[in-house]
C-alpha positions as CSV (number, residue, x, y, z in Angstrom):
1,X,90.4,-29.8,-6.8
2,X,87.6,-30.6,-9.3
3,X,84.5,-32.9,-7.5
4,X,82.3,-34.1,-10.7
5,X,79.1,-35.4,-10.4
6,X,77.7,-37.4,-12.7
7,X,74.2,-39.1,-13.7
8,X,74.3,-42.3,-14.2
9,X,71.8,-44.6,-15.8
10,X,72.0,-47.2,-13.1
11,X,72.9,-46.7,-9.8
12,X,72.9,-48.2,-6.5
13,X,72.2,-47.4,-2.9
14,X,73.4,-49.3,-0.3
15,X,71.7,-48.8,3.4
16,X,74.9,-50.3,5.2
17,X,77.9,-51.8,3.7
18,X,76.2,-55.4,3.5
19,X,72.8,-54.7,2.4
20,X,72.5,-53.5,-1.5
21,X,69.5,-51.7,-2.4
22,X,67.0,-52.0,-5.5
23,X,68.4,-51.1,-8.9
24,X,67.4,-47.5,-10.4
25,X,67.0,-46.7,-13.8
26,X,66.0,-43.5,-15.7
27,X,67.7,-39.7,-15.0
28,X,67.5,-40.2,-11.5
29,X,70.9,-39.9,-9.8
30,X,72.2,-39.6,-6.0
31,X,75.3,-38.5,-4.1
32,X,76.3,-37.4,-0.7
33,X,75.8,-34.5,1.7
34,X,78.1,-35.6,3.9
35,X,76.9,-39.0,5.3
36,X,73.4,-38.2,3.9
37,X,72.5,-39.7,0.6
38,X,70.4,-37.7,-1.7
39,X,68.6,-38.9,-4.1
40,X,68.0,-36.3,-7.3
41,X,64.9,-36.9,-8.5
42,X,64.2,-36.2,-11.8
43,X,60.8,-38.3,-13.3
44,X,57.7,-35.9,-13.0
45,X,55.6,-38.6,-11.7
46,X,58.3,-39.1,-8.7
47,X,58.1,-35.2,-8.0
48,X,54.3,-35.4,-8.0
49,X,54.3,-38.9,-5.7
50,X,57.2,-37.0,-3.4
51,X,54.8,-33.4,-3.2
52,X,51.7,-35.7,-2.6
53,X,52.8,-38.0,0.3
54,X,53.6,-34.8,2.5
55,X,53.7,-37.0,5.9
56,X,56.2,-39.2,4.2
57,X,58.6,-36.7,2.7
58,X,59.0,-34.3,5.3
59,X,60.6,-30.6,5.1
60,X,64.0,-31.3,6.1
61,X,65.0,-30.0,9.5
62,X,66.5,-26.8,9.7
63,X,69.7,-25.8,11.1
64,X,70.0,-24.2,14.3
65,X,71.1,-21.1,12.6
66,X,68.7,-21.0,10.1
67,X,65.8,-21.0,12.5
68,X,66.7,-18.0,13.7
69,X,65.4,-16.3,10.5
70,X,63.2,-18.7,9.0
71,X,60.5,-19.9,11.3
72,X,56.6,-20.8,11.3
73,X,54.5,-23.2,8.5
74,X,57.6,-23.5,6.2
75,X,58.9,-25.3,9.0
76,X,55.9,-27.4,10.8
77,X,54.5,-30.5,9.7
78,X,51.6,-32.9,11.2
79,X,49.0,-30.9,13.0
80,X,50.7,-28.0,13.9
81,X,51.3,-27.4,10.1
82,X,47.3,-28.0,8.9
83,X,46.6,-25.7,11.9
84,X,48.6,-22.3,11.1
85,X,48.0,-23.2,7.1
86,X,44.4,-23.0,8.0
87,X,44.1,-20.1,10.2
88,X,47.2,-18.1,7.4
89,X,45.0,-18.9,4.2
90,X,42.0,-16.3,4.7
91,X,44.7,-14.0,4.4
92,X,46.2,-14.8,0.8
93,X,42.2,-15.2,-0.9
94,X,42.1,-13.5,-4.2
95,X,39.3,-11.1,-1.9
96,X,41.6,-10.2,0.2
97,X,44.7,-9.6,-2.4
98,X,42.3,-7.2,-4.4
99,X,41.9,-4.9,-1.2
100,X,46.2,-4.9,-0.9
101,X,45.9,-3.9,-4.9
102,X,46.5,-0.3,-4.2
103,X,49.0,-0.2,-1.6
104,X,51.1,-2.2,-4.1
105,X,50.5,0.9,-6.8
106,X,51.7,3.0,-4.0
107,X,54.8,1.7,-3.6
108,X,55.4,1.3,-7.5
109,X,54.2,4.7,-8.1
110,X,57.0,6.0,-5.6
111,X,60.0,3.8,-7.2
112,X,59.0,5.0,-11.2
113,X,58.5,8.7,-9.7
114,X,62.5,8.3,-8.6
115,X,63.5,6.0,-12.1
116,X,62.1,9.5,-13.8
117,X,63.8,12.2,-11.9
118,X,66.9,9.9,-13.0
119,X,66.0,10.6,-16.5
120,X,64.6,13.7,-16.3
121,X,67.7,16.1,-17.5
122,X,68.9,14.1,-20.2
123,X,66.2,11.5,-21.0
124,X,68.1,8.2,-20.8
125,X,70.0,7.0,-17.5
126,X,71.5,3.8,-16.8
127,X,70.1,2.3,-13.9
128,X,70.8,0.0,-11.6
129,X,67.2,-1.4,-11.1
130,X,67.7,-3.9,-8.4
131,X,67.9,-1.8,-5.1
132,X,64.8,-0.2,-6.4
133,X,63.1,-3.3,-6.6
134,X,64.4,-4.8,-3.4
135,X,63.0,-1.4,-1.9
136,X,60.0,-2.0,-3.6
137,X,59.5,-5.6,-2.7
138,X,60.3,-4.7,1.0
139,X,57.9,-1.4,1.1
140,X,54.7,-3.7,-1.0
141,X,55.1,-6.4,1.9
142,X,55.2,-3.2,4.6
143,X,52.1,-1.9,3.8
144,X,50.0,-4.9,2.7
145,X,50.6,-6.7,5.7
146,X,50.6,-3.5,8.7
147,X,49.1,-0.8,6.4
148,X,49.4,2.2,8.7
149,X,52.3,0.7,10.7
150,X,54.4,0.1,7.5
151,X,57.1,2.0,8.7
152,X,57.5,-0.3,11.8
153,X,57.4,-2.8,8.8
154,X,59.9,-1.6,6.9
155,X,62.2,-1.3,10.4
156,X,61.6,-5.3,10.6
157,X,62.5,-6.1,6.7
158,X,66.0,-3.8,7.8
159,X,66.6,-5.9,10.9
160,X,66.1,-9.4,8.4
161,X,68.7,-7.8,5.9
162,X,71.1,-7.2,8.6
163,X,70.8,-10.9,10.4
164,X,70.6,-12.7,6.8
165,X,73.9,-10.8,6.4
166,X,75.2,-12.3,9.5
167,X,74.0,-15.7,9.0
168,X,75.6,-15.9,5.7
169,X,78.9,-15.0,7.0
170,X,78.2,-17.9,9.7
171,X,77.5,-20.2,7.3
172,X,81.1,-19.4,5.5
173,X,82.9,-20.6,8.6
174,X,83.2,-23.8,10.5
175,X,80.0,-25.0,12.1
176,X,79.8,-26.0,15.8
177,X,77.1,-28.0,17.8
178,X,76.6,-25.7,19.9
179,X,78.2,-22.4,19.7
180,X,75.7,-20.4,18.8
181,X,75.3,-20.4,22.9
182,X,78.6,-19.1,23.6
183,X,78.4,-15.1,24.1
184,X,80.6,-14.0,21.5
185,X,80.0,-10.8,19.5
186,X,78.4,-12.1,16.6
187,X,76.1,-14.9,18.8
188,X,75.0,-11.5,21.0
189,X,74.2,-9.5,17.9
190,X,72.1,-12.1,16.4
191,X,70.4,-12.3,19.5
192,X,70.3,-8.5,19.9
193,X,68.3,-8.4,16.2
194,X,66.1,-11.1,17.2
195,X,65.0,-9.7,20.3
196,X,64.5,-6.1,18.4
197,X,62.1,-7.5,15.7
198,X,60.1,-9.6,18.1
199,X,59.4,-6.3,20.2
200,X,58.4,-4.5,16.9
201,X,56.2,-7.1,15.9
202,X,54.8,-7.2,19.3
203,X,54.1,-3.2,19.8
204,X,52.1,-3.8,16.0
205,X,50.1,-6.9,17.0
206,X,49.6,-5.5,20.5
207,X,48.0,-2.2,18.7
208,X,45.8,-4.4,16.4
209,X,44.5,-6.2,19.4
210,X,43.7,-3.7,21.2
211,X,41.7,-2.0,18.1
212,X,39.7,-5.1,17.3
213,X,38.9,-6.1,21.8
214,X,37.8,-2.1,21.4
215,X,35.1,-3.0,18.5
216,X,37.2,-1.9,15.1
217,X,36.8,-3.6,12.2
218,X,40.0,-5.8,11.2
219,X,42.2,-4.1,9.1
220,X,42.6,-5.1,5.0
221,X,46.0,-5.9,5.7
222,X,47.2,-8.8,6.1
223,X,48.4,-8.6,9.3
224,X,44.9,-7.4,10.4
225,X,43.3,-10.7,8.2
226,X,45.4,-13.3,10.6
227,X,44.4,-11.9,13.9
228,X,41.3,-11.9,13.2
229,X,41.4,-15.2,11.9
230,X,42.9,-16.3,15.2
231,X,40.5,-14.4,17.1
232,X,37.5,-16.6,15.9
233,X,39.6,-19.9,16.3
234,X,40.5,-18.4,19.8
235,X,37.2,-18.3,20.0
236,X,36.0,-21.4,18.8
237,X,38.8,-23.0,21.4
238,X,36.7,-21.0,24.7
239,X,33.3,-22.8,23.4
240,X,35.1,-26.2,22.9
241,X,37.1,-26.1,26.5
242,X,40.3,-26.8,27.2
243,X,39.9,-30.9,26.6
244,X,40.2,-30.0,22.9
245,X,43.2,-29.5,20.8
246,X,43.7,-25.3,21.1
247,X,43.0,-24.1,17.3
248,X,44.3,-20.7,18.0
249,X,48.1,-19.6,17.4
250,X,50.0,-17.9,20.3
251,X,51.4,-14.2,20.2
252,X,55.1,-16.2,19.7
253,X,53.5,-18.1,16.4
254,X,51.8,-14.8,15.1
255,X,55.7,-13.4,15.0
256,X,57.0,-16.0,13.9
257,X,54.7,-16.2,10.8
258,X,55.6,-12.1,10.5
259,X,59.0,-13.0,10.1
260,X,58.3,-15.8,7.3
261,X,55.9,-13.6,5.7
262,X,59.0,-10.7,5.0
263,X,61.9,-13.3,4.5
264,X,59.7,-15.8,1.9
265,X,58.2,-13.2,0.2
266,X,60.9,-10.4,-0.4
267,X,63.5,-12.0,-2.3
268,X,61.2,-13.9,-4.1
269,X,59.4,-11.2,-6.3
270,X,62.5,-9.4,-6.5
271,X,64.3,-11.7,-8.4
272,X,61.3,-12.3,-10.3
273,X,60.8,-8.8,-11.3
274,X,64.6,-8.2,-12.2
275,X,65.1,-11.1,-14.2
276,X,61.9,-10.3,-16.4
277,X,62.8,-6.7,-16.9
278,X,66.3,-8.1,-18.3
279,X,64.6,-10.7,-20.4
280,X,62.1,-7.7,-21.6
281,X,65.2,-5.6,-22.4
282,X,67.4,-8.8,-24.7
283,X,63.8,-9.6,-26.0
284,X,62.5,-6.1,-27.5
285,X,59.0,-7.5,-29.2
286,X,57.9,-9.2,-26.3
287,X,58.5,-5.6,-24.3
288,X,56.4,-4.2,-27.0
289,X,53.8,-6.9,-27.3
290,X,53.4,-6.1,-23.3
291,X,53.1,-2.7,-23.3
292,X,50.2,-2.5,-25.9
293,X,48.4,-5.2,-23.9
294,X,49.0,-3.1,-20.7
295,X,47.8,0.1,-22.0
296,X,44.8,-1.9,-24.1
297,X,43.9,-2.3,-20.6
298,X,44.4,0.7,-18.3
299,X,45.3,3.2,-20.2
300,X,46.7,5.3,-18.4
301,X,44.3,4.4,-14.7
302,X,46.0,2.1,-12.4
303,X,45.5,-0.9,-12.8
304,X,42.9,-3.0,-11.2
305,X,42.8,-6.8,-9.9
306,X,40.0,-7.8,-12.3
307,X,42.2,-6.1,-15.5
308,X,45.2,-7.9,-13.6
309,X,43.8,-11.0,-14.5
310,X,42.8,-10.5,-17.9
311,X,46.3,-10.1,-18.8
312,X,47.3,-12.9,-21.2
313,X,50.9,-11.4,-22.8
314,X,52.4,-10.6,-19.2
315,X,51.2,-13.6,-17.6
316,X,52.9,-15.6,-20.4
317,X,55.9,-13.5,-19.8
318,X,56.3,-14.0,-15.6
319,X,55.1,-18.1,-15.5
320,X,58.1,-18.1,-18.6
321,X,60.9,-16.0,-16.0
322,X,59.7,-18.5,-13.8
323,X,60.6,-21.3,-15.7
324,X,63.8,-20.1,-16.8
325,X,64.8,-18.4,-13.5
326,X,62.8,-19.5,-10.3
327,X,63.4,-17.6,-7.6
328,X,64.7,-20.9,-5.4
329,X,66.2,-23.5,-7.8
330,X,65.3,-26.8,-5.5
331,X,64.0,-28.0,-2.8
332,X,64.2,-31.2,-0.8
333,X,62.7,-34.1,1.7
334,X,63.8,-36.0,4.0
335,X,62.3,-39.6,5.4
336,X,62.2,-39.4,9.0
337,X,59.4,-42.8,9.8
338,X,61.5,-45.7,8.1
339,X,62.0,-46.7,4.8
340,X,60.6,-45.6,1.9
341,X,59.0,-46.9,-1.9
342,X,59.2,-44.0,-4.0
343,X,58.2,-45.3,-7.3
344,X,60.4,-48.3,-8.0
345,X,63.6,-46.5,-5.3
346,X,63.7,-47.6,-1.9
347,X,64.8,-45.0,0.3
348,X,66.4,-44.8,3.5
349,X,64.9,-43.8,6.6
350,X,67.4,-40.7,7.1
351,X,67.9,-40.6,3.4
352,X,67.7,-37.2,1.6
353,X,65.1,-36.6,-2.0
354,X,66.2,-33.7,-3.9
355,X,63.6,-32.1,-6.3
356,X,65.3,-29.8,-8.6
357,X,62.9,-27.1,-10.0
358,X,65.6,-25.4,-12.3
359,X,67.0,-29.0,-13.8
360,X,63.1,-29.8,-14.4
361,X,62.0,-26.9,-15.9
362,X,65.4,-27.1,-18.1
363,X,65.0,-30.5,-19.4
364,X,64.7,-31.0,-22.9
365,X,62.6,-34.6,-22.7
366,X,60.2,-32.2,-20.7
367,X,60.3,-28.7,-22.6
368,X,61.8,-29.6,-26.1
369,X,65.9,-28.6,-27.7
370,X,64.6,-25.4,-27.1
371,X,64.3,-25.8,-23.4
372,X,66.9,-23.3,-22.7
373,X,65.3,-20.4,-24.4
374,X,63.1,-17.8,-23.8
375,X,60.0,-18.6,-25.6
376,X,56.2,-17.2,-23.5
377,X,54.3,-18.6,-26.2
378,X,54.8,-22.1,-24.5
379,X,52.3,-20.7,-22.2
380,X,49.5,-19.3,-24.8
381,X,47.2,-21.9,-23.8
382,X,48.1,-22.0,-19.9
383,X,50.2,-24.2,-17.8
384,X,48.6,-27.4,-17.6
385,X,48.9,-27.4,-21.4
386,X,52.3,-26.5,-21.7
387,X,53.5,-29.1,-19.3
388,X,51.3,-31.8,-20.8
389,X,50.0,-32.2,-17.8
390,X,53.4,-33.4,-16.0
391,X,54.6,-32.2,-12.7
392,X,57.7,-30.2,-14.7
393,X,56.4,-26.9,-13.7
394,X,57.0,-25.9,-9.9
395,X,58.1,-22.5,-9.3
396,X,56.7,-22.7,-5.9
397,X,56.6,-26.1,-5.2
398,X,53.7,-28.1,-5.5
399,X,51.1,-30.5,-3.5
400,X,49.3,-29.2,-0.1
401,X,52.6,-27.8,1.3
402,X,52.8,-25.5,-2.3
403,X,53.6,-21.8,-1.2
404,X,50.7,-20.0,0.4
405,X,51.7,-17.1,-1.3
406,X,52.2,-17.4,-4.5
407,X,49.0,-15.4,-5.5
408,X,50.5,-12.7,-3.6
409,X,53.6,-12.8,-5.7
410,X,52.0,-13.0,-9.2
411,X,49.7,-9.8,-8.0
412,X,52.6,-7.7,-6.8
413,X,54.6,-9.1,-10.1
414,X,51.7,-8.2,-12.4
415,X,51.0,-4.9,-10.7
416,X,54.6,-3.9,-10.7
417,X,55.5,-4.5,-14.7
418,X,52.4,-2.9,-15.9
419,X,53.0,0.0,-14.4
420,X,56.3,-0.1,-15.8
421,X,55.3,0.0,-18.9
422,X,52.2,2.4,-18.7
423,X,55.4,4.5,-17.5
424,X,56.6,4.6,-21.2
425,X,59.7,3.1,-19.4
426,X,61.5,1.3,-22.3
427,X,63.9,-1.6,-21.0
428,X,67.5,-1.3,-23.0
C-alpha cells in the first residue's frame, strides 16, 4: 500500500467536525500522526516565531520508553529547564572546551595510529571508517567529561548502545500502555541496564565529591565543571533557606544529564564526521583545499583551539555537511495551554508543529536550484550571510532551547578532520 502526502497550497484544519479553522496559504502543509494533527512548517519566519515562543511550543512529551534513555534538559521546560540550562552551561564555555582540546587529540591520535597499521603493508586499505568514528565519538565524550574515569565512561556509552538496541526493537512491535511494567525478559533487561549505568555514574560522581568536600580543585572535565557548578548553587540554596526555590540539581538529575550528555552527543558528531569524510572523498579539491589550510596552520603540531578557530576552508566544509546532512532531520512542538496564532495558522491546543531542518535547508526558494549540491563556498562569508539572515539554517535547532552543545560538537568535528588530514590520509 502506497500513503502519499502531499503539499497543498491551501489547506484546512478543522478542531472538531463542526468548527473549520482559518485558511493557510504558502508551503505549509499538515497531516496526521494518528489522531494528532501536525502541522509542517515550512516559512522561516514561522520556525523563528515557533523557536522563540519556547513556553508556547513545548518539546513534545516523550514516550514512556524513550525516557528510559533520553532524560534531563532536552526534556524539561518552565523552571526546571532555565535551572539545569543554567547550572549545565559553565560547562560547554569556549574556556572550558579549550582545556578538553587535548583529550580530543588523544583519542584521534589512537584511531589514525590503527587507520595506519591498516595501510602499513601495502599502502592503501579500504576501510570501513564508521566504527572508528563511533569509537572515537564514544572515547572524546569519555574523557572530556570523567577524564581519569573514562573507562567507567566508556562502560556507560556500552550499556546506552546495548539499551538503544533494545528500545529500537520495542519500538518495532505493538505498543502497550503499560507493559513496560510487566516482568518480562526484555522489560527486566532494560531495567537491569538502567540500574547498571546509574551505579556507574554514581561510583564517578560519588569520587568527584568526595575530591572536591576534601579541598581538590574541580576537574577540567566536564563532569568535574557541573558539580562544581552545583556545588556553589547548593550553596547559594544553604544562604537563601529552604523558603526559596532549591537552585541546586539532585544526585538523580546529575545522572540523568550524564546520560543525555553520551546519547545527544555521540551519534551526533559521528554522523557528522562520516558524512564529511565521504563528501571530502566525491569532492577531491575541496579535500585538497583543506589539507593545505590544515597544515598552513599546524604543520605538523596538534592542533590548538585558537588555530581551531582560524580555520575558514574546514568550517565552510562542516556548517555545508550540516546543511546537506544534519545529524537529526526535524524536530517538533506541541501546544499544551490552548490554542494557538502562529503567524496567520491557528493551532490546536493538542495540535502537533513540525519543523523540518533537512526540507529547510533543502529548499530551493531558500538555498537556490542548486540547493541540493555540495557547494562550502555558500558559507565564505559566514552563516548569517548565506541564509540572508532567514531562520533556514538549524542544524541544532535554534532559539533559547538551541543545543547546549553544539560548540562541543564543532571542536571535536574540527579537531578530528584536521588531524586527518595532517595524517596525509587521502579520502578515495
Amino acid at each position: 500500500m502506497e500513503l502519499r502526502i502531499e503539499r497543498c497550497k491551501d489547506i484546512k484544519l478543522f478542531k472538531s467536525s463542526s468548527e473549520a479553522m482559518p485558511l493557510i496559504r504558502g508551503e505549509n502543509s499538515w497531516t496526521w500522526l494518528g489522531p494528532i494533527p501536525v502541522i509542517n512548517i515550512a516559512e522561516p519566519a514561522l520556525i523563528r516565531d515557533a523557536f522563540n515562543r519556547m513556553n508556547e511550543f513545548q518539546k513534545a512529551k516523550l514516550n514512556p520508553l524513550i525516557r528510559l534513555l533520553i532524560t534531563g534538559l532536552v526534556g524539561y521546560e518552565g523552571e526546571k529547564w532555565a535551572k539545569h540550562r543554567k547550572l549545565i552551561n559553565p560547562a560547554f564555555h569556549m574556556e572550558k572546551l579549550k582545556l578538553m582540546l587535548p583529550a580530543f587529540g588523544d583519542s584521534v591520535i589512537e584511531m589514525v595510529n590503527e587507520w595506519e597499521k591498516l595501510v602499513s603493508e601495502t599502502g592503501s586499505s579500504e576501510v570501513d571508517v564508521w566504527p572508528f568514528v563511533n569509537s572515537l565519538s564514544a572515547d572524546v565524550i569519555s574523557r572530556a567529561a570523567f577524564g581519569s574515569s573514562y573507562k567507567e565512561g566508556k562502560r556507560i556509552f556500552e550499556l546506552l548502545k546495548e539499551q538503544t538496541q533494545i528500545t529500537i526493537r520495542l519500538f518495532q512491535s505493538v505498543y502497550i500502555p503499560g507493559w513496560r511494567y510487566v516482568p518480562t525478559k526484555t522489560n527486566r533487561k532494560m531495567k537491569q541496564i538502567n540500574f547498571d549505568i546509574q551505579n556507574v555514574l554514581m561510583g564517578i560522581i560519588d569520587k568527584s565529591k568526595k575530591a572536591m568536600e576534601a579541598g581538590e580543585t574541580p576537574k577540567d572535565d566536564l563532569l568535574g565543571i557541573l558539580m562544581d557548578s552545583n556545588l556553589k548553587a547548593s550553596q547559594t540554596d544553604q544562604s537563601l533557606g529552604s523558603h526559596k526555590q532549591q537552585q541546586a540539581m539532585s544526585l538523580r538529575d546529575m545522572i540523568d544529564e550524564c546520560k543525555l550528555f553520551y546519547f545527544a552527543g555521540h551519534d551526533s558528531t559521528s554522523i557528522l564526521l562520516v558524512w564529511t569524510m565521504i563528501l571530502l572523498s566525491k569532492h577531491q579539491d575541496w579535500q585538497t583545499r583543506a589539507r593545505e589550510e590544515v597544515q598552513a596552520t599546524f604543520g605538523k603540531n596538534q592542533p590548538d583551539f585558537d588555530g581551531l578557530n582560524h580555520l575558514k576552508i574546514v568550517t565552510m566544509i562542516l556548517y555545508e555537511v550540516l546543511r546537506l546532512y544534519p545529524p537529526v532531520t526535524s524536530t517538533s512542538r506541541r501546544i499544551y495551554q490552548g490554542d494557538m496564532k502562529l503567524g496567520n495558522i491557528l493551532v490546536p491546543c493538542g495540535a502537533m508543529i513540525s519543523l523540518s531542518i533537512i526540507n529547510t535547508h533543502r529548499d530551493p526558494r531558500l538555498w537556490g536550484d542548486d540547493a541540493n549540491e555540495f557547494k562550502p563556498e555558500r558559507f565564505s562569508e559566514g552563516i548569517a550571510k548565506a541564509t540572508k539572515g532567514n531562520i533556514s539554517f538549524f542544524p541544532f535547532g535554534w532559539g533559547p532551547r538551541i543545543c547546549i552543545g553544539q560548540n562541543f560538537a564543532i571542536a571535536e568535528a574540527k579537531m578530528a578532520l584536521s588531524m586527518i588530514l595532517q595524517s596525509n590520509t587521502v579520502l578515495m
